[in-house]
C-alpha positions in Angstrom: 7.3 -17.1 -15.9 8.6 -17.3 -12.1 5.7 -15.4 -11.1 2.9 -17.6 -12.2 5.0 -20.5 -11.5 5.6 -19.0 -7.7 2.0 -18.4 -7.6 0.5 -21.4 -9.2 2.6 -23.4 -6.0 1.0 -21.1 -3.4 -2.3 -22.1 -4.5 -1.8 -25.8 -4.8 -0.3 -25.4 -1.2 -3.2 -23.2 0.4 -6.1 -25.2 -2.1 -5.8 -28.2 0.6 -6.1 -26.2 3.4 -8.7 -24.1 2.6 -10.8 -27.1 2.0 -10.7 -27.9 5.3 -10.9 -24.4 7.3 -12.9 -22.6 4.6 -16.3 -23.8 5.9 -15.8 -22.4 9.4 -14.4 -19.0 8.1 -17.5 -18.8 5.8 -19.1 -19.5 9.5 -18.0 -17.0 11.2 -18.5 -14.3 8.5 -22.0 -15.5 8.6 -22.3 -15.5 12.4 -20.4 -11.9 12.7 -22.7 -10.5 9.6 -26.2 -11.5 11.5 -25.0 -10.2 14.5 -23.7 -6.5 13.1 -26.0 -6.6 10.7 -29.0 -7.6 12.9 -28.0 -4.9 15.3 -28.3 -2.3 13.0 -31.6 -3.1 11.7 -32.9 -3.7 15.7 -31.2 0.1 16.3 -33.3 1.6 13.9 -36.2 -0.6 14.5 -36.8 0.1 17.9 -34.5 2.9 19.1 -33.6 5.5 16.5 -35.8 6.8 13.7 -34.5 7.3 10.1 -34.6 10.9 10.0 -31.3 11.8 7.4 -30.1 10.3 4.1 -27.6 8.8 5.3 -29.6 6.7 8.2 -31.8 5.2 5.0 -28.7 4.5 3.3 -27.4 2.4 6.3 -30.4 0.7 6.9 -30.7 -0.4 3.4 -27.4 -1.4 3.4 -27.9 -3.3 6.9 -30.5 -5.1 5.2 -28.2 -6.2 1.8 -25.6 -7.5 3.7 -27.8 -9.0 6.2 -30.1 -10.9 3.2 -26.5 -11.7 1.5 -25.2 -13.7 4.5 -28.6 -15.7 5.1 -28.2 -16.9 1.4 -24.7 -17.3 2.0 -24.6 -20.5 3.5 -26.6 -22.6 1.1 -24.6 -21.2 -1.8 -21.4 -22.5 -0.3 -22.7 -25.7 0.2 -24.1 -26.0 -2.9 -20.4 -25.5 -4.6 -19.2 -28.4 -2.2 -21.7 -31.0 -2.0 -24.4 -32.0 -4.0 -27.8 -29.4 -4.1 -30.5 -31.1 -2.5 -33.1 -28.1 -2.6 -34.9 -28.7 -6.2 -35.3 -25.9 -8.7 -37.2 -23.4 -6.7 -34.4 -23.1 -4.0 -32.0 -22.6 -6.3 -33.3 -19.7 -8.8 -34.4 -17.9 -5.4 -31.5 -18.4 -3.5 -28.9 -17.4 -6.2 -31.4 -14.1 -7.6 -31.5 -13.0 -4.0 -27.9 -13.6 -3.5 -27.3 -11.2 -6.7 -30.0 -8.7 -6.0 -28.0 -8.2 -2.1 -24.8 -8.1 -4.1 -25.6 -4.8 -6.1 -27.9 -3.3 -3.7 -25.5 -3.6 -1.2 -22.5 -2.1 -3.5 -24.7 0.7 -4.8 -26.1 1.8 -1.5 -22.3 2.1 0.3 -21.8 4.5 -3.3 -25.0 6.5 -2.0 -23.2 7.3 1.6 -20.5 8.1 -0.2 -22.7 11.1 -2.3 -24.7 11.9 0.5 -21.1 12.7 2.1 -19.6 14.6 -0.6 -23.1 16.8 -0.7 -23.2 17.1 3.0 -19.8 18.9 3.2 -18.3 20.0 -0.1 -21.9 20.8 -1.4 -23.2 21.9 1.6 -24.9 25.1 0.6 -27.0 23.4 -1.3 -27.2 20.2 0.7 -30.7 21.3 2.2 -32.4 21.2 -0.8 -30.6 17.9 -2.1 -30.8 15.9 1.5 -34.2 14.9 2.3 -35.6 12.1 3.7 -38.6 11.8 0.4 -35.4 11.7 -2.0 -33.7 8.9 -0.2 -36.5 6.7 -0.4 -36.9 7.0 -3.9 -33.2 6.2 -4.6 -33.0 3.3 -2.7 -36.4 2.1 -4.2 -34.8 2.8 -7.3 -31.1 1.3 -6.6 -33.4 -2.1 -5.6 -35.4 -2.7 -8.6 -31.5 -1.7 -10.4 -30.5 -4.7 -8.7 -33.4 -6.9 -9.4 -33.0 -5.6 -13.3 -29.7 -6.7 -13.5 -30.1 -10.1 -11.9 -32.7 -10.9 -14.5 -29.7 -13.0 -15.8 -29.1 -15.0 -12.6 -32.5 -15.7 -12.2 -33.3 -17.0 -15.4 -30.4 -18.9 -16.2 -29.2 -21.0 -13.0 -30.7 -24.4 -12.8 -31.2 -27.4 -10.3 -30.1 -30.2 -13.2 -27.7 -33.2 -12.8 -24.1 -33.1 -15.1 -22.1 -35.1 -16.8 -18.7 -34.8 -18.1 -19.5 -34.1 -21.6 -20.4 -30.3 -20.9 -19.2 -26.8 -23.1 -19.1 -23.7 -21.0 -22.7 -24.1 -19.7 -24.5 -26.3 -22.0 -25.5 -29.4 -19.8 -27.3 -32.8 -20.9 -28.8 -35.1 -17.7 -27.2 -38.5 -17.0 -27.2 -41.0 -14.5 -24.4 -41.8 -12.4 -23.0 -45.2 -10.3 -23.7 -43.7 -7.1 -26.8 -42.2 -7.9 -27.5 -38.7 -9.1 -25.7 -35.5 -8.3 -27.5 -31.9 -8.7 -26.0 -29.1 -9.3 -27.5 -25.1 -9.0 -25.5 -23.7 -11.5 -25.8 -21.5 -14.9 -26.8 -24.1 -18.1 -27.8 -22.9 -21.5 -29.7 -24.4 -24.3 -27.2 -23.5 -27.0 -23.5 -22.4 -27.3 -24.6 -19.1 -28.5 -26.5 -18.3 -25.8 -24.0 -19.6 -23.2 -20.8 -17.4 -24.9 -22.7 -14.3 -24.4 -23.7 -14.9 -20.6 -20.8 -16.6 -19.5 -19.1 -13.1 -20.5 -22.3 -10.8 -19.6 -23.1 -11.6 -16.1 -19.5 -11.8 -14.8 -19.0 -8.6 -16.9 -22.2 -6.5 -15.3 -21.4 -7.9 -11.9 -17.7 -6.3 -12.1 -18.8 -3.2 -13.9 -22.0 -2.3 -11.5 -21.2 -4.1 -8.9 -17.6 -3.2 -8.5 -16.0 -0.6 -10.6 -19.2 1.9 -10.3 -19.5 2.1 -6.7 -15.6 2.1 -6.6 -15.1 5.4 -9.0 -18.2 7.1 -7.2 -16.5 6.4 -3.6 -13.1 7.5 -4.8 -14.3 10.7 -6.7 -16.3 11.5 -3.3 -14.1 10.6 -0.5 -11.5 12.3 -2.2 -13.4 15.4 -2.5 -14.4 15.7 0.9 -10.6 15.1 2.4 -9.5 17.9 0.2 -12.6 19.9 1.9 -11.7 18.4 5.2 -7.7 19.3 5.1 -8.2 22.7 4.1 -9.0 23.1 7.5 -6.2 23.0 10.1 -8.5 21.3 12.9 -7.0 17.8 15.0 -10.7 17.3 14.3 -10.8 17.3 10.6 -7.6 15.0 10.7 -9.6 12.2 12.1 -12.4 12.1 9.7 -10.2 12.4 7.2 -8.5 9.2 8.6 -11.9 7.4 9.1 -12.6 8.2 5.5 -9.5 6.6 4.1 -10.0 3.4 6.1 -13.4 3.2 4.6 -12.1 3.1 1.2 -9.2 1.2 2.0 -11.2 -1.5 3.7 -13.4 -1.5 0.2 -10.3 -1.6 -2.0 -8.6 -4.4 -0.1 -11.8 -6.5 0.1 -13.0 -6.6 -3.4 -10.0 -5.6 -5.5 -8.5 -8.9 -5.6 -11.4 -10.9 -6.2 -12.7 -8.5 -9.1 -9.3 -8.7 -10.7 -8.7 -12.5 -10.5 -12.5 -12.6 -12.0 -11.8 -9.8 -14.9 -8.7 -12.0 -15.8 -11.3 -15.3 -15.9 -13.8 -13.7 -17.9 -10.9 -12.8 -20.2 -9.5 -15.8 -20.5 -13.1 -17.5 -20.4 -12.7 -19.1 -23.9 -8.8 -19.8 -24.4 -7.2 -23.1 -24.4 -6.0 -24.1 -20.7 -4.7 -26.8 -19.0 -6.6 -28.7 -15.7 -3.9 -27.3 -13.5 -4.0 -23.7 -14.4 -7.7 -24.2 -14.2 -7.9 -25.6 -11.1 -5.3 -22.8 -9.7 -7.6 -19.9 -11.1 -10.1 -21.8 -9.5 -8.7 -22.1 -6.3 -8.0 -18.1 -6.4 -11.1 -16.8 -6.9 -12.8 -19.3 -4.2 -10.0 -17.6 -1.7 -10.5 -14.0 -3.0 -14.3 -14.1 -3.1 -14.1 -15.1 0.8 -11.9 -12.3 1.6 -14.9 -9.8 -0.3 -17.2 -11.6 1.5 -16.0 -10.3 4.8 -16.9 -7.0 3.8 -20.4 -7.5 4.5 -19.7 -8.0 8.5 -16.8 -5.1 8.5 -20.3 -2.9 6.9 -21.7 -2.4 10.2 -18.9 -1.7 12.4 -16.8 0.6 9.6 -20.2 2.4 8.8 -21.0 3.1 12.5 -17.7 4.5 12.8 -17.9 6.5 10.3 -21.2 8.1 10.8 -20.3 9.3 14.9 -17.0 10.6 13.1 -18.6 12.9 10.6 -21.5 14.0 13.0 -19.0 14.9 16.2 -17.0 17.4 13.6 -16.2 20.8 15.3 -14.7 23.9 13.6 -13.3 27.0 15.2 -14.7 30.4 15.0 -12.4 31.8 12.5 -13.4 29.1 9.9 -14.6 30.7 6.7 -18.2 31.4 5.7 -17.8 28.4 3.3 -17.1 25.8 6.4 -19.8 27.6 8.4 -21.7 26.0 6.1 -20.3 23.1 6.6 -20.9 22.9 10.0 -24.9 24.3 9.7 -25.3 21.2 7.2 -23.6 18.7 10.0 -24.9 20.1 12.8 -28.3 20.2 11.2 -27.4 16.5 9.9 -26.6 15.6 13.5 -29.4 17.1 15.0 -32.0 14.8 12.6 -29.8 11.7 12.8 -29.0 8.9 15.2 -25.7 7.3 15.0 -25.5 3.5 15.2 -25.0 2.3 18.9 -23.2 -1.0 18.8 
């Protein structure tokens, strides 16, 4: 139809393009994601001490996103040149890159639930918020992400292809100029191959995207309907920093989950080399726009966290949003707040 014939030019227009700036944008998230990243880490390090939920929960995520971009660089050059590191390199670098994916995703969901206990929840918040109880979930949300790279780990390989491949299944040859590795998934049978080709993509969308998506929604959304409730100019502007949050989220990873939900799909129907290489193109663009999230982390988080801990209410609130207040007051007086 027009669209996908509107679309399909755009791509073949920006494709060229992207070639050719795409390395130094994947630069600069790099550079920016060390940095904010780095910074957080350094912060709690050596000038603030983890003393609430959600200061674990930003640490943890300072350190995902911080492992994520390290490995970031070697897995964009291995999808443009030739992967020079040998087997090792590439199970390691590719595992880790997946095990900072899901942690990462699962611990912004965690700040999310912490927030949604802290202030609609908040008479019981004291016994649910405690520093013992963090620990253990993040523990827990690590060895989820280790679990679920299992996959990634086992079946990405350092091999050299050839052009006679199907979906996965790869069989060494030389070439005139010499031989090309790859770091990519290969299977030993068609069997095999069908159901991981469709599984990882399929885990990776489902935990790594729609999960920590429905949680944030589900929260956020609570605690603006908490937040309105009261007529404060102070509220308000939580309630702002909230929905830039999840917008930021939305905007980052939407388009690259859907564009690889419609691949996954489509993993197995006939298509032409154009409308291959277009999809292609589109999730190469998309996955550097979710990428960017990982630097936005620090400076959306940091935000956020002096927002929610500056909160005042007047004296005529209800008992319910004294409570409120006792829970972030007592949150504030335990916490640090990211200096950058």
């Amino acid at each position: 139809n027009a669209w996908t014939s509107f679309s399909e030019s755009l791509l073949d227009r920006i494709g060229p393009v992207f070639l050719v700036v795409g390395p130094y944008i994947h630069a600069i998230i790099c550079i920016l994601g060390l940095v904010g990243n780095g910074l957080v880490i350094l912060t709690y390090a050596f000038y603030k001490r983890t003393k609430s939920m959600t200061d674990v929960y930003l640490l943890n995520v300072a350190i995902a996103d911080l492992l994520f971009v390290l490995a970031l660089p070697f897995i964009i050059y291995n999808e443009l040149y030739s992967w020079p590191m040998g087997q090792l390199a590439c199970k390691l670098l590719r595992g880790s890159y997946s095990v900072n994916l899901y942690s990462g995703m699962l611990m912004l969901a965690c700040i999310s639930t912490d927030r949604y206990i802290a202030i609609v929840q908040a008479r019981r918040s004291f016994r649910l918020r405690s520093l013992s109880y963090s620990r253990i979930i993040c523990v827990l949300i690590w060895l989820c992400a280790v679990l679920v790279s299992v996959p990634t780990f086992y079946f990405y390989h350092w091999y050299q292809p050839t052009h006679h491949d199907y979906i996965g299944i790869e069989e060494e040859e030389e070439t005139p100029t010499g031989p090309q590795y790859v770091c990519e998934f290969k299977f030993h049978n068609t069997g095999t191959a069908r159901i991981w080709k469709v599984g990882v993509p399929i885990i990776q969308l489902s935990i790594g995207f729609f999960l920590p998506l429905l949680i944030m929604i589900f929260c956020y959304a609570s605690v603006m309907v908490t937040l309105l409730k009261n007529r404060n100019f102070q509220q308000h502007k939580a309630v702002q920093v909230v929905l830039v949050v999840v917008l930021v989220f939305i905007l980052c990873h939407l388009p690259y989950n859907l564009v690889l939900l419609y691949d996954t799909i489509s993993l197995f129907d006939q298509t032409d080399c154009h409308n291959a290489d277009s999809l292609q193109t589109a999730i190469t663009l998309l996955q550097t726009v979710a990428y960017m999230h990982c630097c936005l982390n620090p400076v959306l988080y940091a935000v956020f966290r002096v927002k929610f801990r500056n909160r005042h209410f007047s004296s005529d609130t209800s008992n319910t949003y004294i409570s409120i207040v006792a829970t972030l007051v007592d949150d504030s007086n335990k916490g640090a707040s990211i200096t950058m």
